[in-house]
N, C-alpha and C positions, 0 to 999 in steps of 0.2 A: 678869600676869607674862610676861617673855617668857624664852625659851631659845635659846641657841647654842650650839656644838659647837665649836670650833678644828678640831678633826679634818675637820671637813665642807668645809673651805677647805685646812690647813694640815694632808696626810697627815699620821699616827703623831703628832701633839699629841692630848691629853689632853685640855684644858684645858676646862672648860666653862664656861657663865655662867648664870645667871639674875640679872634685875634687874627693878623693875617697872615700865620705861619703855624706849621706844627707844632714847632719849638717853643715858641711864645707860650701855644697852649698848655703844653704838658708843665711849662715851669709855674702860670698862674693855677695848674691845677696843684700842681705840687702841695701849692704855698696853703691854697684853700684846702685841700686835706687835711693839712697841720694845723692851719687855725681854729677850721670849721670843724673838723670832725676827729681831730687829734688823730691822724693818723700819718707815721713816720716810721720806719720808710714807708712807700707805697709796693706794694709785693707785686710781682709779675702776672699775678691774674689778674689785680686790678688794673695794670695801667693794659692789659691786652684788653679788658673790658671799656676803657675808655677811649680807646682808638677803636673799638668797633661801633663805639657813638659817635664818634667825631664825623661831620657833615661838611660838606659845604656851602656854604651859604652865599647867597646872591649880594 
């Protein structure tokens, strides 16, 4: 399983994620950038910023 935080990229977001794949992750992140924080595309320092949150989780 893996873990992400929104908060750990995007101050004061809540938002968190667990999925059991990378893939999974990055597309629920996608979606939550565009809804949550209107942002489209996501540029390449952010999604390098999100993959150095992304955890594993028990």
């Amino acid at each position: 399983m893996k873990r992400f935080a929104c908060g750990d990229v995007v101050p004061a977001c809540t938002h968190t994620f667990l999925t059991p794949d990378l893939e999974t992750m990055l597309a629920e992140v996608a979606d939550h950038a565009l809804h949550a924080h209107a942002i489209e595309p996501i540029d390449d320092a952010t999604i390098a910023a999100v993959l150095a949150n992304v955890h594993e989780a028990a």
